[in-house]
BAVO-124565 format. One line per field, with one value per residue (C-alpha): y, z, x. Coordinates in steps of 0.2 Angstrom, whole numbers, m for minus. Each point is the difference from the previous one (the first is absolute). Layout:
% BAVO-124565
py = (Y / ...)
pz = (Z / ...)
px = (X / ...)
//
This chain:
% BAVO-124565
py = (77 / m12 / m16 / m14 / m15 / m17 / m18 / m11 / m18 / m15 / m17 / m4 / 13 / 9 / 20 / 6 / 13 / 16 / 18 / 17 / 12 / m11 / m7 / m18 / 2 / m7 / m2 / 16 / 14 / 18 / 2 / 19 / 6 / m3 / m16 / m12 / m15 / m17 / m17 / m15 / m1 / 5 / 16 / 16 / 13 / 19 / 4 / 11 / 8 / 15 / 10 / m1 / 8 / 15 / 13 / 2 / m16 / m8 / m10 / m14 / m19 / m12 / m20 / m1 / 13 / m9 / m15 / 9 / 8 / m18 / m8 / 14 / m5 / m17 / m7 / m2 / m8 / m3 / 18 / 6 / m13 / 9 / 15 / m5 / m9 / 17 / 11 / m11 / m1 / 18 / 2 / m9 / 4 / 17 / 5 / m1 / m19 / m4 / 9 / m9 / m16 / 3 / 4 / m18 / m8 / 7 / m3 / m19 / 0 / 0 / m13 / m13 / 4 / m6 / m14 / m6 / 5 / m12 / m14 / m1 / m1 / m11 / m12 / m1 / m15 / 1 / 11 / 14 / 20 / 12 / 11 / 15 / m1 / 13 / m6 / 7 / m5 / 1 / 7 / 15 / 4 / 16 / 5 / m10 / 1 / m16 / m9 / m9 / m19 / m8 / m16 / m13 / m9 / m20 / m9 / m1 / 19 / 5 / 4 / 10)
pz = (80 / m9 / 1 / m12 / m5 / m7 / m4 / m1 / m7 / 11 / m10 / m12 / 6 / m12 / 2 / 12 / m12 / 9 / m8 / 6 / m10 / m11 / m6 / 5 / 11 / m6 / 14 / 8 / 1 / 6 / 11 / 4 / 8 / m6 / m14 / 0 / 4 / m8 / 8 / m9 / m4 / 16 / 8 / m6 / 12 / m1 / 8 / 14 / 2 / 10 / m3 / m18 / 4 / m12 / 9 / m16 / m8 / 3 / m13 / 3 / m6 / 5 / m3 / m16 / m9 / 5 / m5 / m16 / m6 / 4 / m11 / m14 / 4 / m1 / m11 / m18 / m13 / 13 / 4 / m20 / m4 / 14 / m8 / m16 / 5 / 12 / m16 / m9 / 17 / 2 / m18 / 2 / 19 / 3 / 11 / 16 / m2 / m5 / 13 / 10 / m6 / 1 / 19 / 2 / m11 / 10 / 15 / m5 / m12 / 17 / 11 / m18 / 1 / 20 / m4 / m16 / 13 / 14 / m11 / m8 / 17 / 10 / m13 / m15 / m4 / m4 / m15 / 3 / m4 / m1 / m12 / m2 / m14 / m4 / m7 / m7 / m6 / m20 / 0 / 12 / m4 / m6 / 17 / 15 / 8 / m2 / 13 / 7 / 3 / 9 / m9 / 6 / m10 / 4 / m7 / m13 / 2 / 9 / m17 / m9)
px = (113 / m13 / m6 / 3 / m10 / 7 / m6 / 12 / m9 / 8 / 6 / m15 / m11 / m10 / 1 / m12 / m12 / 7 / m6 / 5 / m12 / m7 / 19 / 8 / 14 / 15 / 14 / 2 / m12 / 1 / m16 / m8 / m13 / m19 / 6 / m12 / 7 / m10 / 5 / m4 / m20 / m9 / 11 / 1 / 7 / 7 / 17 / 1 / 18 / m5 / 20 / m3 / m18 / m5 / m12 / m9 / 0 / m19 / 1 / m14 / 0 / m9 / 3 / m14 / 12 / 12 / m3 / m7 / 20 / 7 / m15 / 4 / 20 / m3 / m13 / 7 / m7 / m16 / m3 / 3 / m13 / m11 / 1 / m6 / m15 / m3 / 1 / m13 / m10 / m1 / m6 / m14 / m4 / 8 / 15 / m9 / m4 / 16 / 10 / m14 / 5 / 19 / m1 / m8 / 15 / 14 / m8 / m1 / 18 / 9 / m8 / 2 / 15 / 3 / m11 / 11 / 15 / m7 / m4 / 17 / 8 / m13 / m5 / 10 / m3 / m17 / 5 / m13 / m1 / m16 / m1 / m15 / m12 / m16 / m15 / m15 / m16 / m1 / m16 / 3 / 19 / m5 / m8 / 5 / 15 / 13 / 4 / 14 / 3 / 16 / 3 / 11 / 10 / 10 / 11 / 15 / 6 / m17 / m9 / 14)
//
């Protein structure tokens, strides 16, 4: 006896962004107990099914790791790019810094995301995305940390 979970889209509805341990939920899903359930942007909860229950199971996730599995699920060609700049960043900073700097990326690739999400729905005609850029002063890119800018983009295909 287990639950299930499905999301069916209604007439010219989008899919709702449904993940069940970091992976999209397409139409019907097995839930068990402790998946981490991620609903649209802003909800991330763990499922409690206490007859499935093990006694020494104390696995512990919170919402950042999370929302960490879905980003490393999820970002494609944005999150390889990532990777890349993070191995030239911790080069010339060292791994602490750049693990430093990650931690701030997904903390901010995630609420882009939402905002890219909420503009398309409420306001498409104005044509707009945001997208997450890093500078970093020419002078000190050898020692300062980068940091990162939203930039928002309008028009014919919001700047893409």
């Amino acid at each position: 006896a287990g639950s299930s979970l499905e999301r069916e889209p209604h007439d010219g509805e989008e899919q709702a962004r449904v993940l069940v341990n970091g992976h999209r939920v397409q139409g019907r899903r097995q839930l068990h107990d402790s998946d981490r359930l991620i609903i649209g942007r802003a909800y991330c909860l763990r499922v409690s099914i206490p007859r499935q229950r093990k006694e020494d199971k104390e696995e512990e996730c919170d919402c950042e790791t999370a929302w960490a599995e879905a980003l490393e699920n999820h970002g494609g060609a944005e999150l390889e790019q990532t990777q890349n700049f993070l191995c030239e960043l911790e080069q010339r900073l060292g791994q602490s810094r750049a693990q430093a700097f990650l931690q701030k990326y997904k903390r901010v690739v995630g609420l882009v995301e939402e905002a890219n999400d909420l503009t398309k729905a409420l306001r498409p005609q104005k044509r707009m995305r945001m997208s997450i850029e890093v500078i970093v002063d020419l002078y000190t890119y050898t020692t300062e940390d980068p940091e990162l800018v939203i930039r928002v983009w309008q028009g014919p295909g919001g700047g893409r």
